[in-house]
C-alpha positions in Angstrom: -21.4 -35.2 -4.1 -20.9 -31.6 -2.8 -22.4 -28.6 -5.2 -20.0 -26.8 -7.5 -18.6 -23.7 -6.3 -20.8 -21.0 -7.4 -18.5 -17.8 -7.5 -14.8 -17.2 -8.6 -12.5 -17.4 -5.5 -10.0 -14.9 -7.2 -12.8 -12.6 -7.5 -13.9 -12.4 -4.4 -10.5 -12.0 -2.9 -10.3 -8.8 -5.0 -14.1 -8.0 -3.7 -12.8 -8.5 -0.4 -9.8 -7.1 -0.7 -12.3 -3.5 -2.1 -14.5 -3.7 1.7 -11.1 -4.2 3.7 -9.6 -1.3 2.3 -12.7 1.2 2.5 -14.0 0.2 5.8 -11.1 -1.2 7.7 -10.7 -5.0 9.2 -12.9 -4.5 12.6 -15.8 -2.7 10.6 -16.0 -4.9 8.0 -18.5 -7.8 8.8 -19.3 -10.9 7.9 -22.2 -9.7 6.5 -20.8 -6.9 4.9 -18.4 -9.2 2.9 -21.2 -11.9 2.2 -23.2 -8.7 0.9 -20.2 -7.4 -1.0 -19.1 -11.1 -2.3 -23.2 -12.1 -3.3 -22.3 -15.3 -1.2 -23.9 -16.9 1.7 -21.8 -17.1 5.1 -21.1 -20.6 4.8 -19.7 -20.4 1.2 -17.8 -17.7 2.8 -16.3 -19.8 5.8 -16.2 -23.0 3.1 -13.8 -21.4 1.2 -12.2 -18.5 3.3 -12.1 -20.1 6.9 -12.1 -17.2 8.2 -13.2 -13.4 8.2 -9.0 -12.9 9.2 -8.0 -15.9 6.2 -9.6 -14.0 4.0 -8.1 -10.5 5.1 -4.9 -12.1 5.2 -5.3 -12.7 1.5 -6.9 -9.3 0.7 -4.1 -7.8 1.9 -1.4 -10.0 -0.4 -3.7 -9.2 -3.4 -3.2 -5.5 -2.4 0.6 -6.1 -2.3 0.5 -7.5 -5.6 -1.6 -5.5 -7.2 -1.1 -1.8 -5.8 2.3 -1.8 -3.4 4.1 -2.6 -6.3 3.4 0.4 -8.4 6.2 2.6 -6.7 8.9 -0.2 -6.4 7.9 0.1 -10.7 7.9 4.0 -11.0 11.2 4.0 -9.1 13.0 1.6 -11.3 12.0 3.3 -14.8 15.0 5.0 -16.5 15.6 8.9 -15.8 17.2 10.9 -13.2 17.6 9.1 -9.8 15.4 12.5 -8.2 13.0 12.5 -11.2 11.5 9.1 -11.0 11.5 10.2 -7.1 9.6 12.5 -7.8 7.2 11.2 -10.2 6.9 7.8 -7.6 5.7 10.4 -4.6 3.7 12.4 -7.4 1.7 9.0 -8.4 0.9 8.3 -4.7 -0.5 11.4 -3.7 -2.4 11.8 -7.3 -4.0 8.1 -6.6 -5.1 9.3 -3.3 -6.5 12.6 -4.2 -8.4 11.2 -6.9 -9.8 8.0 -5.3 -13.6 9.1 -4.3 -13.1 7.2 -1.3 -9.5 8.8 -0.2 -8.6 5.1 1.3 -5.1 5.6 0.9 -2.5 2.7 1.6 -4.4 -0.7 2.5 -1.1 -1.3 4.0 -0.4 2.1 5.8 -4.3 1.2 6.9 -3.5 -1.5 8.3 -0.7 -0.8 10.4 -2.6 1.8 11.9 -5.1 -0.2 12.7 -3.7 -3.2 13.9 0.0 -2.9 14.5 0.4 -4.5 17.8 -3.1 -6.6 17.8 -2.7 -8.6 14.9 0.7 -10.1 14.4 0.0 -11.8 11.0 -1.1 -8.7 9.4 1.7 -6.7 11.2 4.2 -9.1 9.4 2.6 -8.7 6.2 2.5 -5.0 6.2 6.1 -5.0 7.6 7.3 -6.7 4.6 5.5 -4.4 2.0 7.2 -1.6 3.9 10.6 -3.4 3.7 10.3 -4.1 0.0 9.2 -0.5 -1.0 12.7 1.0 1.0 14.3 -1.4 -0.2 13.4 0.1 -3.5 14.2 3.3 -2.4 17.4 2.5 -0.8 18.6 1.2 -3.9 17.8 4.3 -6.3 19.4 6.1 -3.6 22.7 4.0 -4.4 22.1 4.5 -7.7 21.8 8.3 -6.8 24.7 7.9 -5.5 27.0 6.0 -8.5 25.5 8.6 -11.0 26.7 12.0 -8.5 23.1 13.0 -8.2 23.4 12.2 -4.4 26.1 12.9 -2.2 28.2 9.7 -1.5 28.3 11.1 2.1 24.5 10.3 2.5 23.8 6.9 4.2 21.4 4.8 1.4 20.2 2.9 4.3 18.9 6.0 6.7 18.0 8.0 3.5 15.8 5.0 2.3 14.0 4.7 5.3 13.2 8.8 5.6 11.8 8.0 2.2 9.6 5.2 3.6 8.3 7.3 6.3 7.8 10.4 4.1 5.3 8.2 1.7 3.7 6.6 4.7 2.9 10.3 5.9 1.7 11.6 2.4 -0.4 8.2 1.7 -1.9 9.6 5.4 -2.3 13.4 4.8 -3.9 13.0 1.6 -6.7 10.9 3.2 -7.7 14.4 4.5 -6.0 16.9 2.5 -8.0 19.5 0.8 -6.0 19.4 -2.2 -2.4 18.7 -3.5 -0.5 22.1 -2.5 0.4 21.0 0.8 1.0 17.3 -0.4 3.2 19.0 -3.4 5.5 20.5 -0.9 6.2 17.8 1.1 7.4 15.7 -2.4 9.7 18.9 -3.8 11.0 19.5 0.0 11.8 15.7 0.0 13.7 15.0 -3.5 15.5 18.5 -2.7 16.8 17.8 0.3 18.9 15.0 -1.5 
């Protein structure tokens, strides 16, 4: 009869999920996750598999429990450009306020292993695709309501908001403060 579990896989997903995001998936250890999850390697490797298992599912529990906050801040009631706004707002305010300034686990990781790391590439693709698809549709909506010209293609506009979050999730990692991150977001929601 095997010994009982003696930690809470959830938990150390979310653990997990914490060293990934700081530190990146080829500086993070084995060690460094045994240290962080107060388990021993082969509870680790029992449970997990893998160092790369258990990214893989640090990285869904980042999708579920951070990526989503824009596609929820978009989809609030307001003004199409106002809950823009207040979506780009909330990303660079959780950056610059993070002690850490980790910015996006997923914008991390494409940067990181975008081309090396298929699995993780397809994970972070479809976290980009759900946020502009998000984005694509309040532009629609933009769109219905007049706020938007009808002339603007949802589609192209949706991904130029995708890339313009990608780049503020990275320029607040080293910004100084918000002034320059500010501009980008009114610059953004005016040019619609």
């Amino acid at each position: 009869m095997g010994r009982p579990k003696q930690f809470d896989p959830d938990a150390a997903v979310e653990q997990a999920m914490q060293v990934f995001w700081r530190q990146g998936y080829a500086a993070t250890t084995p060690q460094d996750l045994v240290d962080a999850l107060g388990i021993g390697k082969g509870s680790l490797y029992n449970a997990f598999g893998s160092k790369h298992a258990l990214f893989e599912l640090a990285l869904r529990r980042y999708r579920d429990s951070q990526a989503l906050t824009v596609i929820e801040a978009l989809s609030g009631d307001g003004p199409v450009k106002d809950r823009l706004r207040a979506a780009l707002r909330m990303l660079v305010k959780m950056d610059l306020t993070d002690p850490d300034r980790r910015g996006c686990m997923a914008v991390n990781t494409a940067a990181e292993l975008a081309g090396a790391d298929e699995a993780a590439a397809e994970l972070v693709r479809r976290m980009f695709d759900r946020t502009e698809e998000a984005l694509r549709a309040l532009v629609e909506e933009g769109r219905r309501s007049g706020e938007i010209s009808p002339e603007r293609d949802a589609r192209a506009v949706g991904s130029m908001l995708l890339s313009t979050a990608v780049g503020l999730r990275l320029l607040a990692r080293v910004a100084d403060g918000p002034e320059r991150l500010s501009l980008v977001v009114e610059a953004t929601v005016d040019s619609l």
